[in-house]
Short mmCIF file of the C-alpha atoms (twelve columns), coordinates in Angstrom:
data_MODEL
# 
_entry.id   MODEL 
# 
loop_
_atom_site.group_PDB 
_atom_site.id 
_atom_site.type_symbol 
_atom_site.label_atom_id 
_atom_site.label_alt_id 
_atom_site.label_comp_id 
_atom_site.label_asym_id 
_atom_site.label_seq_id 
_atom_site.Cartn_x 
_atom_site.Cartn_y 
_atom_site.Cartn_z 
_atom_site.pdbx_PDB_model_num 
ATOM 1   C CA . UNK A 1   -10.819 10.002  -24.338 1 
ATOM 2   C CA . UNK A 2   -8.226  8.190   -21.865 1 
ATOM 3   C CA . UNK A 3   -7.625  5.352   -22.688 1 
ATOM 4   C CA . UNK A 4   -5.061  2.398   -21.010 1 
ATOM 5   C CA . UNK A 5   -4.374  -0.350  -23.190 1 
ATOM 6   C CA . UNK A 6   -2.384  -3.767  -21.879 1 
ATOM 7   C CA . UNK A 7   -0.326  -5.846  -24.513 1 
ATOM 8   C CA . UNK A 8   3.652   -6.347  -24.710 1 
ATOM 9   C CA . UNK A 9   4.610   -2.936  -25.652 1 
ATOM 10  C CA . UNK A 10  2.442   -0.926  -23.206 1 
ATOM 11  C CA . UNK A 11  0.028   -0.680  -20.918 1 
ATOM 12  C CA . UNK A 12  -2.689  -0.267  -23.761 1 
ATOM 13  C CA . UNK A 13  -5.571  -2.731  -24.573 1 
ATOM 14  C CA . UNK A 14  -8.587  -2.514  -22.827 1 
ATOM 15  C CA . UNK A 15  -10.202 -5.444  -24.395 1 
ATOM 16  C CA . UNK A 16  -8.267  -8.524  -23.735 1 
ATOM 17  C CA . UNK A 17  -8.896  -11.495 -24.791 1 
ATOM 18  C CA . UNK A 18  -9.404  -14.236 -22.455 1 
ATOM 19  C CA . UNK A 19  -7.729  -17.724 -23.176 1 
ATOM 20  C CA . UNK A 20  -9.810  -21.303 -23.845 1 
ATOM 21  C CA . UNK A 21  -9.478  -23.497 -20.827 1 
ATOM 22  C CA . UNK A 22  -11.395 -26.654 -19.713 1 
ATOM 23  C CA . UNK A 23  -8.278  -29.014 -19.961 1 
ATOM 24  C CA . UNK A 24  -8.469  -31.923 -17.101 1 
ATOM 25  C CA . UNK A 25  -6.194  -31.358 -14.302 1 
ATOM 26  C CA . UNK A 26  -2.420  -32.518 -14.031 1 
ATOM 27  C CA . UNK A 27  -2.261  -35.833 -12.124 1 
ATOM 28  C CA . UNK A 28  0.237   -35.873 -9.364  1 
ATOM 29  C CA . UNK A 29  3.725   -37.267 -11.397 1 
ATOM 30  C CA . UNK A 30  2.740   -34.224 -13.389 1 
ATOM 31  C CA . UNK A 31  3.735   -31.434 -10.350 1 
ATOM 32  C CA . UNK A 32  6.389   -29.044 -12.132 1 
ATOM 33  C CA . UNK A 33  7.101   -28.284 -8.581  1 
ATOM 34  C CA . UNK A 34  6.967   -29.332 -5.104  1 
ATOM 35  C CA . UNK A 35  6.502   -25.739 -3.802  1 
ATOM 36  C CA . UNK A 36  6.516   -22.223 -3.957  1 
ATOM 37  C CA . UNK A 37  6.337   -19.512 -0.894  1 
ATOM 38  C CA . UNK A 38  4.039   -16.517 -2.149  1 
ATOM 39  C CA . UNK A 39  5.533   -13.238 -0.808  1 
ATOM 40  C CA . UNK A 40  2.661   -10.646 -0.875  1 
ATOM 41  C CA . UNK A 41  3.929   -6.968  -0.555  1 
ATOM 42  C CA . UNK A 42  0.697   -5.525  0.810   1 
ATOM 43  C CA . UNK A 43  -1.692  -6.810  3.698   1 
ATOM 44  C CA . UNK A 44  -4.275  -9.192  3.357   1 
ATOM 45  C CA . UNK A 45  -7.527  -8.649  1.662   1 
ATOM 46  C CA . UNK A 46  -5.638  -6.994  -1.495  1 
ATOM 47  C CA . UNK A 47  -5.537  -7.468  -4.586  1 
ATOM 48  C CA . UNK A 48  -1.609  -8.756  -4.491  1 
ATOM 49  C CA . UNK A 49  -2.975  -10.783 -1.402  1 
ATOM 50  C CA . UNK A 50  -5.683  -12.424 -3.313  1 
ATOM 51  C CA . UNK A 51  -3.456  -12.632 -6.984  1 
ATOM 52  C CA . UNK A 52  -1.322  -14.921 -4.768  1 
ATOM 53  C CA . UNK A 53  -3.508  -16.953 -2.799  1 
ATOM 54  C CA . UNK A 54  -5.764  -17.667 -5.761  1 
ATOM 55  C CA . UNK A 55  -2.627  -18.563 -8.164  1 
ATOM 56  C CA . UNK A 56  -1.766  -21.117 -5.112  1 
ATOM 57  C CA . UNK A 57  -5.145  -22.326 -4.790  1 
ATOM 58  C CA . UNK A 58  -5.253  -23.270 -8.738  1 
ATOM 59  C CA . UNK A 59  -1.810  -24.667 -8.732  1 
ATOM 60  C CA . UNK A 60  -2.093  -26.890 -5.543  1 
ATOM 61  C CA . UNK A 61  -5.936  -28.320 -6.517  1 
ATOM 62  C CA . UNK A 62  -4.600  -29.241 -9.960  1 
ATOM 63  C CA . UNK A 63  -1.202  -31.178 -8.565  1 
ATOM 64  C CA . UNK A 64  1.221   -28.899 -10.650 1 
ATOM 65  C CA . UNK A 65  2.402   -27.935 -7.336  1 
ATOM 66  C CA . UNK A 66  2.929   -29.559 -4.032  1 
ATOM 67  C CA . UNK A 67  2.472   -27.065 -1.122  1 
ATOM 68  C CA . UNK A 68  2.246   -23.454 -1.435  1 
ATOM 69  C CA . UNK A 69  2.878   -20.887 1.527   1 
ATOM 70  C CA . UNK A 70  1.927   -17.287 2.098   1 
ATOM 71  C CA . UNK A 71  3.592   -14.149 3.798   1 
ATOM 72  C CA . UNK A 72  2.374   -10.970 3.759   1 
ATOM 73  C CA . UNK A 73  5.017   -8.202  3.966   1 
ATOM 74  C CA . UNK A 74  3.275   -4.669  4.269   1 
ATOM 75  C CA . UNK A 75  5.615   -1.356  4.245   1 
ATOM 76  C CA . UNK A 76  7.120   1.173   2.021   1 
ATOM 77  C CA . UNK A 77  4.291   1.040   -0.697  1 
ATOM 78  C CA . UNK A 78  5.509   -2.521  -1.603  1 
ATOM 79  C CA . UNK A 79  9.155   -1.417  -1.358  1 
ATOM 80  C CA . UNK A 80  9.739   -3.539  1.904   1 
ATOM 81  C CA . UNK A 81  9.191   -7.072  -0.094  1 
ATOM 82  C CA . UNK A 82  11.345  -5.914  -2.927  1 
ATOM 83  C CA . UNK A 83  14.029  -4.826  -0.914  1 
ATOM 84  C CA . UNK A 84  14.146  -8.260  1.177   1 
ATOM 85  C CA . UNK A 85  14.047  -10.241 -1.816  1 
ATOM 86  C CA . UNK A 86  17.157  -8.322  -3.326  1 
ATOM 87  C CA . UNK A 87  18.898  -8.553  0.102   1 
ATOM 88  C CA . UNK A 88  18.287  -12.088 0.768   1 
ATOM 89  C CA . UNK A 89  18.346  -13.667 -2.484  1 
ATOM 90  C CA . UNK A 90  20.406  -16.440 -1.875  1 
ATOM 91  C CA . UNK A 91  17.743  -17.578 0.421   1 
ATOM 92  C CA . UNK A 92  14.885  -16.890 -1.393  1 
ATOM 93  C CA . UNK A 93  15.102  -18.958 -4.782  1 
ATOM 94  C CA . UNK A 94  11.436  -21.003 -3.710  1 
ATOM 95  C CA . UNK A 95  10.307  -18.157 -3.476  1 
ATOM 96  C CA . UNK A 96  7.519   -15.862 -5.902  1 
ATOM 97  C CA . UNK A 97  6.636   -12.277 -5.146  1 
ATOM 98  C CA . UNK A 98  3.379   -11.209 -6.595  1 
ATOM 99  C CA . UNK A 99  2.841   -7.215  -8.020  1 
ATOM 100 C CA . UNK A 100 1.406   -5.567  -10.627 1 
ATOM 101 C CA . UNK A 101 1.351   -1.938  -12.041 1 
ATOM 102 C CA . UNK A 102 2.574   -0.595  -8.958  1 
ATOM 103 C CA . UNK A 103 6.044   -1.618  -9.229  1 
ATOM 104 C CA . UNK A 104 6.489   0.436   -12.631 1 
ATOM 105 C CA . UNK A 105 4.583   3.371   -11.003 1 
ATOM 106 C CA . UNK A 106 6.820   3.804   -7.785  1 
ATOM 107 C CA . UNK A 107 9.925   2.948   -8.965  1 
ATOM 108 C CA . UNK A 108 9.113   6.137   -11.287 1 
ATOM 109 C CA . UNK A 109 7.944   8.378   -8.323  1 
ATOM 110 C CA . UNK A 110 11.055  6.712   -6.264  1 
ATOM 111 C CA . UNK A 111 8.436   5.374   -3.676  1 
ATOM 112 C CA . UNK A 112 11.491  3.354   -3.483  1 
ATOM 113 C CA . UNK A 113 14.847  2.667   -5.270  1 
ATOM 114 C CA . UNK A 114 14.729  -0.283  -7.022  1 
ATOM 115 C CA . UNK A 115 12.663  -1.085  -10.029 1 
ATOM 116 C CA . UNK A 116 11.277  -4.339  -11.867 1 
ATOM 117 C CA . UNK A 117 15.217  -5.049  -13.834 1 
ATOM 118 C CA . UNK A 118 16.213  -5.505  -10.252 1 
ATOM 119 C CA . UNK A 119 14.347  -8.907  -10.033 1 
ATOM 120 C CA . UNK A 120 13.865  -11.717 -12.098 1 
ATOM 121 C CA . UNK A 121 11.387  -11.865 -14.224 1 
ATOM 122 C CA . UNK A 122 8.963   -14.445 -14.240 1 
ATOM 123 C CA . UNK A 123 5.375   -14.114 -15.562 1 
ATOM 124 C CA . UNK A 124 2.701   -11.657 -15.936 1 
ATOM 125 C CA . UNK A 125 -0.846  -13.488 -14.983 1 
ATOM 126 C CA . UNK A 126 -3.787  -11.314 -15.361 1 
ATOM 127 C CA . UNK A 127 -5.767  -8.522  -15.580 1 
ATOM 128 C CA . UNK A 128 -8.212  -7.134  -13.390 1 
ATOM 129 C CA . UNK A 129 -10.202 -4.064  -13.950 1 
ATOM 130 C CA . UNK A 130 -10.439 -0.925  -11.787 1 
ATOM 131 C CA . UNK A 131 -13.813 -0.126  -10.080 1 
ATOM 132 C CA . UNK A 132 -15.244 2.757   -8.096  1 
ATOM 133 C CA . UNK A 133 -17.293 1.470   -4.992  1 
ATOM 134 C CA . UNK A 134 -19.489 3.338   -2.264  1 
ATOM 135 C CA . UNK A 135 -20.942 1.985   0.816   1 
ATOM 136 C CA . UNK A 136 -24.172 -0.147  0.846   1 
ATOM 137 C CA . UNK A 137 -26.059 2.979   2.825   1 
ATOM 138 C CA . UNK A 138 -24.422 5.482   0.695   1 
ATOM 139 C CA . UNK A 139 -26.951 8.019   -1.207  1 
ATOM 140 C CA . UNK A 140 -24.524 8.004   -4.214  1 
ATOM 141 C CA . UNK A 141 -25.474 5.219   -6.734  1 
ATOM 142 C CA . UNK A 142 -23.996 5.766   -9.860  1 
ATOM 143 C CA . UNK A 143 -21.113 8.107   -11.053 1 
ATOM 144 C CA . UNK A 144 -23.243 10.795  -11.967 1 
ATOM 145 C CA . UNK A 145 -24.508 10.904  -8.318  1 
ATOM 146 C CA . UNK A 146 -20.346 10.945  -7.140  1 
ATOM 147 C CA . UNK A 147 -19.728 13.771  -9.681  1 
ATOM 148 C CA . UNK A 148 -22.508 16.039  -8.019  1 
ATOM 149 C CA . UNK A 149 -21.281 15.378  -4.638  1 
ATOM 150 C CA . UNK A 150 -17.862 16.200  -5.532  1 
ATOM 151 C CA . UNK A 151 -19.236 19.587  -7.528  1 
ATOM 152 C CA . UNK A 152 -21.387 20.600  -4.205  1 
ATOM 153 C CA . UNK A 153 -17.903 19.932  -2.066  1 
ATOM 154 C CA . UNK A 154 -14.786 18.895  -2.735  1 
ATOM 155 C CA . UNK A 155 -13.126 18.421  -0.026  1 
ATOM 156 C CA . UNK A 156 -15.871 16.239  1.680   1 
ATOM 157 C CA . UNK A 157 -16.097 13.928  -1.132  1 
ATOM 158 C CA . UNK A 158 -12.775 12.134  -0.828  1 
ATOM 159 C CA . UNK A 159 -11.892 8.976   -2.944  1 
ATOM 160 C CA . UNK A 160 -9.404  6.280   -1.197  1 
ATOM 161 C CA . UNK A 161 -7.583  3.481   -2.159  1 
ATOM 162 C CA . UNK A 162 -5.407  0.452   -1.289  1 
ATOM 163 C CA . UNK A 163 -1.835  2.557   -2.372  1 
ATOM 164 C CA . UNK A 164 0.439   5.708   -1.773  1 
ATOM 165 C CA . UNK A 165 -0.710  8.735   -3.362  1 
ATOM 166 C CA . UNK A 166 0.330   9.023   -6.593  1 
ATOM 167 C CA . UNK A 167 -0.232  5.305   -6.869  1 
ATOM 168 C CA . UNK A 168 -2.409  2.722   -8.930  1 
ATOM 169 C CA . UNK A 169 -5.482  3.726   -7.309  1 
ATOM 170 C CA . UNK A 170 -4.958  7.404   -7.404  1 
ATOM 171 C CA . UNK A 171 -3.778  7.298   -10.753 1 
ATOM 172 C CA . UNK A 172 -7.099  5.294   -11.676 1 
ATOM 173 C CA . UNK A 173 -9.279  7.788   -9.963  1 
ATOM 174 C CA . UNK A 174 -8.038  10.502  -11.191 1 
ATOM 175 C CA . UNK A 175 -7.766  9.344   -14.701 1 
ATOM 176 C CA . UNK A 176 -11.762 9.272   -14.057 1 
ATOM 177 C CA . UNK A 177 -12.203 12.354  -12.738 1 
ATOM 178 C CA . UNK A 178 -10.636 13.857  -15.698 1 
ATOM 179 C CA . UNK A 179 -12.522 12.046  -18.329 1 
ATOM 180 C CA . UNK A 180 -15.578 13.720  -16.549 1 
ATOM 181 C CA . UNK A 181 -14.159 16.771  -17.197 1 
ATOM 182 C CA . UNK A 182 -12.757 17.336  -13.235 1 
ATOM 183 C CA . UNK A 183 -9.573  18.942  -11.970 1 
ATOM 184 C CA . UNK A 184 -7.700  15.655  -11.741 1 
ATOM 185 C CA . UNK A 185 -5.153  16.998  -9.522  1 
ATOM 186 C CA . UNK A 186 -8.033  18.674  -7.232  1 
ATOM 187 C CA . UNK A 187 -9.497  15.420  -5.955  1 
ATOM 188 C CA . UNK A 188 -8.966  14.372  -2.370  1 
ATOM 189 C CA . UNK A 189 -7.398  10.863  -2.545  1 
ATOM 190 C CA . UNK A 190 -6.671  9.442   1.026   1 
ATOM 191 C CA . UNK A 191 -4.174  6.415   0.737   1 
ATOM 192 C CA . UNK A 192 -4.314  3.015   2.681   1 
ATOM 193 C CA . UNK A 193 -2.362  -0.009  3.022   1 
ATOM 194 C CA . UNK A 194 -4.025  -2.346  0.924   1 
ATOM 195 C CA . UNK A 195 -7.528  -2.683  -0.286  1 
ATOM 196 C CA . UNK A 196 -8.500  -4.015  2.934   1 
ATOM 197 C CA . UNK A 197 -8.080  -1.381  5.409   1 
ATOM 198 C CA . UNK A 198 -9.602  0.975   2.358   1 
ATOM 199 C CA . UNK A 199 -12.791 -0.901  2.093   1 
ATOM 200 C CA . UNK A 200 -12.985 -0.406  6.123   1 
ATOM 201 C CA . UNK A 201 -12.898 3.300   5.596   1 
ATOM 202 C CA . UNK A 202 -15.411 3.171   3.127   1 
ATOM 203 C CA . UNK A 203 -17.566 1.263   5.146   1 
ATOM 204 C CA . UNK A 204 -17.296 3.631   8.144   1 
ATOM 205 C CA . UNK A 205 -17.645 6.525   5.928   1 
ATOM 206 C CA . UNK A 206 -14.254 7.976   6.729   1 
ATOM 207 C CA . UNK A 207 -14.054 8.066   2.657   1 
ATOM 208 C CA . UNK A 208 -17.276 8.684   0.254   1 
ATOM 209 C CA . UNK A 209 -16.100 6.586   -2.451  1 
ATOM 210 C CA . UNK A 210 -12.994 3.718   -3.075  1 
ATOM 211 C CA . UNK A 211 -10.941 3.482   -6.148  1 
ATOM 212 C CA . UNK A 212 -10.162 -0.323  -6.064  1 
ATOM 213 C CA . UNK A 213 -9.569  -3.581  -8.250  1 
ATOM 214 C CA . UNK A 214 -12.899 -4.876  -9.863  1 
ATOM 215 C CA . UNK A 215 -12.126 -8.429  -7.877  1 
ATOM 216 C CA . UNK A 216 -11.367 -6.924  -4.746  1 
ATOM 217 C CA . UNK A 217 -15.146 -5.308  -4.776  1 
ATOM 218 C CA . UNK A 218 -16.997 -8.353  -6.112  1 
ATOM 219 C CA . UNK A 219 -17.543 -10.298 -2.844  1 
ATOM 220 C CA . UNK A 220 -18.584 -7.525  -1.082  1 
ATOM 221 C CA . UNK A 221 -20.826 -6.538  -3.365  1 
ATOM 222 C CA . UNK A 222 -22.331 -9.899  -3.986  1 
ATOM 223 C CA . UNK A 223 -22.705 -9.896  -0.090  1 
ATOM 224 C CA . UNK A 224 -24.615 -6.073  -0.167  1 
ATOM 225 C CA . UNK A 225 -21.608 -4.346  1.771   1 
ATOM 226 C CA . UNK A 226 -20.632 -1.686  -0.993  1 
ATOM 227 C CA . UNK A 227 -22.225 -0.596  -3.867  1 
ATOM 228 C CA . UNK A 228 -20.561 -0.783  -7.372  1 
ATOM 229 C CA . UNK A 229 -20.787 2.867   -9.322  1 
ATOM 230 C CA . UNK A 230 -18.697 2.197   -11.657 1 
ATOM 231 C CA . UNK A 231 -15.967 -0.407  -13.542 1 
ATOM 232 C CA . UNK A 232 -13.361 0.536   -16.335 1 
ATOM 233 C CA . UNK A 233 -14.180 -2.440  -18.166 1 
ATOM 234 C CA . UNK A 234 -15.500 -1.547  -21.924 1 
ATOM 235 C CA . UNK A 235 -18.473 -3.891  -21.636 1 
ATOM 236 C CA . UNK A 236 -20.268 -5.134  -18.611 1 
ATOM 237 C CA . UNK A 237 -18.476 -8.020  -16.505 1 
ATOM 238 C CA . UNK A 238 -20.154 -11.408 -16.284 1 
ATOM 239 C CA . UNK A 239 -19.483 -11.582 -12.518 1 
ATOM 240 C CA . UNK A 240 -20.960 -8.446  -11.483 1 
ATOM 241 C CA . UNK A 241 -23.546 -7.803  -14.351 1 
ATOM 242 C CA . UNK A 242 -25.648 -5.290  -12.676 1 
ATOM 243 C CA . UNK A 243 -22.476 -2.458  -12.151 1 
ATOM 244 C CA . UNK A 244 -21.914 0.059   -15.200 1 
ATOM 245 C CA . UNK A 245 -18.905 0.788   -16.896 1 
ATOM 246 C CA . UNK A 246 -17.746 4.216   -17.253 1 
ATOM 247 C CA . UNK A 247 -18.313 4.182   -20.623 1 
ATOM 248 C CA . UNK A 248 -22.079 3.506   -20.103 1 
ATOM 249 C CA . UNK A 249 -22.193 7.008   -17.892 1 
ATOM 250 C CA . UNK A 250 -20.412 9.070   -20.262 1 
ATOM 251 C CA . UNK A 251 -17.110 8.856   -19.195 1 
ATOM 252 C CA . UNK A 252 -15.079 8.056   -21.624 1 
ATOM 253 C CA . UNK A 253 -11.884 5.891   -19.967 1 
ATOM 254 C CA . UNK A 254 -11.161 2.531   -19.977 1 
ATOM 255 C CA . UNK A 255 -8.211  0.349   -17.998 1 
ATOM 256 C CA . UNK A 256 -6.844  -3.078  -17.083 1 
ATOM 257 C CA . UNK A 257 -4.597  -3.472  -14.114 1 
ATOM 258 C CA . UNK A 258 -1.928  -6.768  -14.829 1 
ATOM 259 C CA . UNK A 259 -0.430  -8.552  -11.860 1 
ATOM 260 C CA . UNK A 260 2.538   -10.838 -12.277 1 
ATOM 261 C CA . UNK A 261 5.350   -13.018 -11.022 1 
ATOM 262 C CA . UNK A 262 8.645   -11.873 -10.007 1 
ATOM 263 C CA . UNK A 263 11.937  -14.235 -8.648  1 
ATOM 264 C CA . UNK A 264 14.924  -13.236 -6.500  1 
ATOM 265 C CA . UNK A 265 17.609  -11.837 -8.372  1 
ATOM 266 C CA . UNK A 266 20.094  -14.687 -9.880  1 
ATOM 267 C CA . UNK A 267 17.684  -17.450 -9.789  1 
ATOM 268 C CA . UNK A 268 19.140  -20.417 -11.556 1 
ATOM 269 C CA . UNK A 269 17.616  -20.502 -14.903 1 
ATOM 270 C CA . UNK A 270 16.187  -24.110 -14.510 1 
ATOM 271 C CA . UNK A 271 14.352  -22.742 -11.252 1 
ATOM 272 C CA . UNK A 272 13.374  -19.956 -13.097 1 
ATOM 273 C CA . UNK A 273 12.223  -22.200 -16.112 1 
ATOM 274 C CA . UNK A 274 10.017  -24.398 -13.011 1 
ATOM 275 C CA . UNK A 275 7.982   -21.563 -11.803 1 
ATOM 276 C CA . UNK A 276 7.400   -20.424 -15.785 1 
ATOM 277 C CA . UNK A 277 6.465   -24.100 -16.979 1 
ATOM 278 C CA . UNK A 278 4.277   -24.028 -14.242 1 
ATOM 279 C CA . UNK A 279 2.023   -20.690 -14.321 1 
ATOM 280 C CA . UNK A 280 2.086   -22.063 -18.120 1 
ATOM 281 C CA . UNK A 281 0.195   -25.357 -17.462 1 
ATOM 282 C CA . UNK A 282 -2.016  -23.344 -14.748 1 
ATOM 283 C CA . UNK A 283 -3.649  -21.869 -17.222 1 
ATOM 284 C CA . UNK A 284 -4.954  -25.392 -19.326 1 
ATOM 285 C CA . UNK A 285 -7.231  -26.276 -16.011 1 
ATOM 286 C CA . UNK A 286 -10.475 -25.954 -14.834 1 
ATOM 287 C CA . UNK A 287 -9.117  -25.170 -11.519 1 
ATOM 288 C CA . UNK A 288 -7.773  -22.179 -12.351 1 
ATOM 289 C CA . UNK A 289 -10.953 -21.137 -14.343 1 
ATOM 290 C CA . UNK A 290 -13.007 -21.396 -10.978 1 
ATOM 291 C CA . UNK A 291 -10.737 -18.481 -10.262 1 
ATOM 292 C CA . UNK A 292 -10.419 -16.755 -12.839 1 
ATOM 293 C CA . UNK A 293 -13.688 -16.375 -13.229 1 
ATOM 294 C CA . UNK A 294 -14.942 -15.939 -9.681  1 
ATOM 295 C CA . UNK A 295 -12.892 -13.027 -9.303  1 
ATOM 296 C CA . UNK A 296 -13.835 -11.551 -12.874 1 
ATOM 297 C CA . UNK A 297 -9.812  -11.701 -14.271 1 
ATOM 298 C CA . UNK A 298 -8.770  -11.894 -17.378 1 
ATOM 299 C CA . UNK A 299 -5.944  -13.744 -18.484 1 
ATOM 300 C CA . UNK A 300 -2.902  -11.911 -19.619 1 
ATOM 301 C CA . UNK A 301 0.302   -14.107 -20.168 1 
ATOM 302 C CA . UNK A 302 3.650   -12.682 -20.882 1 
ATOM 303 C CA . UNK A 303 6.325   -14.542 -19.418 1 
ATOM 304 C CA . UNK A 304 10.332  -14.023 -19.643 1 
ATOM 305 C CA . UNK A 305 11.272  -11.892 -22.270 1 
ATOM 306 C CA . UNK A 306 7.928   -10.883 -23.119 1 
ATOM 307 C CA . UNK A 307 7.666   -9.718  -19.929 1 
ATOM 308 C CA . UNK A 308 10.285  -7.412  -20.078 1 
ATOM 309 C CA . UNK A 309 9.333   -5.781  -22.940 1 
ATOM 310 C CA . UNK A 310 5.940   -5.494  -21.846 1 
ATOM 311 C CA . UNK A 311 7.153   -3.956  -18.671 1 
ATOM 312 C CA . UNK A 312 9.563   -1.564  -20.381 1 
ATOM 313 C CA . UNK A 313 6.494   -0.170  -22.528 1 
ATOM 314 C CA . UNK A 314 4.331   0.054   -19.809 1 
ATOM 315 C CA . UNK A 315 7.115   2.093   -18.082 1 
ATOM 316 C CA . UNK A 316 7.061   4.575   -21.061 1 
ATOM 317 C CA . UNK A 317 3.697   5.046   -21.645 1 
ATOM 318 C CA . UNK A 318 2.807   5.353   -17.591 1 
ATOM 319 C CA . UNK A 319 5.731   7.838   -17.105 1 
ATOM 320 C CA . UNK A 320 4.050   9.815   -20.041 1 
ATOM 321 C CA . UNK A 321 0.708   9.802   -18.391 1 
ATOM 322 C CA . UNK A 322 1.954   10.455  -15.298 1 
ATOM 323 C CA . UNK A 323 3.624   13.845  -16.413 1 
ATOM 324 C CA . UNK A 324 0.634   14.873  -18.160 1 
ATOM 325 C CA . UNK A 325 -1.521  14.937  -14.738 1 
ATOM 326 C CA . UNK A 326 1.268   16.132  -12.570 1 
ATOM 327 C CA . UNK A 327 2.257   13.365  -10.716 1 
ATOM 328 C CA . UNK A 328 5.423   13.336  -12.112 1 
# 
């Protein structure tokens, strides 16, 4: 069985519970903040892309914050942003950058040179769930059907996703593959920047399947474009209640992406005490349910020093799995 759990010591819990909310929204003396710029480190249609935009929408329609602003900075497998936050930190204290399991995966790879201690910690947010997709005219419908294509021929069934190889997406796919007893290391995984360009290739057929976040496959889906085969959820997901887990098919894996909040480096601690008081209170409104749910996340809150020792677990325990298939 693989298994990756999420809670503060690793990445390790594959059932997480989601928190209570329904709480009216802030009224306007209540903003923590009059604004925050989003820096997104991938391009639009991601899952960093819509982690950010989402946490803005929630914040702005309940008045905790004033205005919220949005750049997307592709390059370097997310390196790019990090590297222009460190640089220009001075000038960058309204500032949040959005990632997730990524950073701890490429810092280990040295995708690029820095890793999450270089920033200030804010807040991790959420979870969301990995899913396998095909095109809406695709004869593959379920993961049995992706398994025989891949047995017939190998090389033309190749798997993409929105990151560098060796990244989230490969890692999730072949984590897969192996729990259905595949050569994890003999997949074909063809890398894109950011889940958007990915779910182009799938729809063109450039790839036969997408390794992808659940949310990032829901609209299409809803709207008929792709087909889901297969989510690493352990039970079925409310907003998609017609796609499978992997556990249903008989593969035995299980895994919850979290995305999170990191600051500039030397951020004065009452700034960085703003932005955490304010994902806090994000979470008591219905406003941020509408998204939360919409999107099928689930809510995974460790901020400041929780945070760090969640990501310093995670670090171990990916770095472990990552030797174990090779990637390392």
């Amino acid at each position: 069985m693989t298994t990756f759990k999420l809670g503060r010591r690793a990445l390790l819990a594959t059932a997480v519970a989601t928190l209570s909310l329904g709480a009216p929204a802030f009224a306007e003396g209540d903003k923590a903040l009059d604004s925050i710029h989003f820096l997104i480190p991938g391009g639009a249609g991601g899952g960093w892309d819509g982690t950010a935009r989402g946490t803005g929408e929630a914040l702005t329609g309940a008045g905790i914050v004033g205005n919220v602003s949005y750049e997307n900075m592709s390059g370097g497998g997310g390196g790019k942003a990090i590297g222009y936050l460190i640089e220009n930190a001075d000038s960058n204290h309204g500032t949040l950058m959005v990632n997730s399991t990524p950073i701890v995966i490429r810092s280990l790879t040295g995708v690029f040179p820095h890793n999450f201690r270089d920033l200030t910690l804010v807040a991790g947010t959420i979870g969301d769930y990995a899913a396998i997709v095909v095109g809406k005219d695709s004869p593959i419908n379920s993961m049995e059907d992706l398994l025989a294509a891949y047995d017939a021929n190998p090389s033309k069934t190749a798997i993409g996703g929105g990151s560098v190889p060796g990244g989230m997406d490969h890692l999730v796919a072949a984590m897969v593959m192996e729990a259905a007893g595949k050569d994890a290391l003999g997949v074909k995984y063809i890398p894109y920047d950011a889940g958007g360009k990915a779910m182009a290739a799938l729809l063109s057929g450039e790839i036969a399947a997408l390794s992808t976040g659940f949310s990032e496959a829901v609209d299409l889906a809803a709207a008929g474009e792709v087909k889901i085969i297969g989510v690493t959820s352990d039970d079925r997901i409310d907003t998609a209640p017609d796609a499978k887990t992997m556990k249903e098919q008989g593969i035995d894996t299980s895994f919850v992406n979290w995305r999170g909040f990191f600051a500039a480096p030397g951020l004065p601690e009452e700034k960085l005490s703003a932005y955490q008081d304010a994902l806090a209170k994000m979470y008591d409104t219905p406003e941020w349910e509408a998204v939360r749910s919409r999107n099928g996340w689930v809510n995974i809150h460790n901020s400041g020093a929780d945070f760090q020792t969640f990501l310093e677990g995670q670090e171990q325990t990916i770095g472990d799995l990552m030797k174990k298939l090779g990637f390392l």
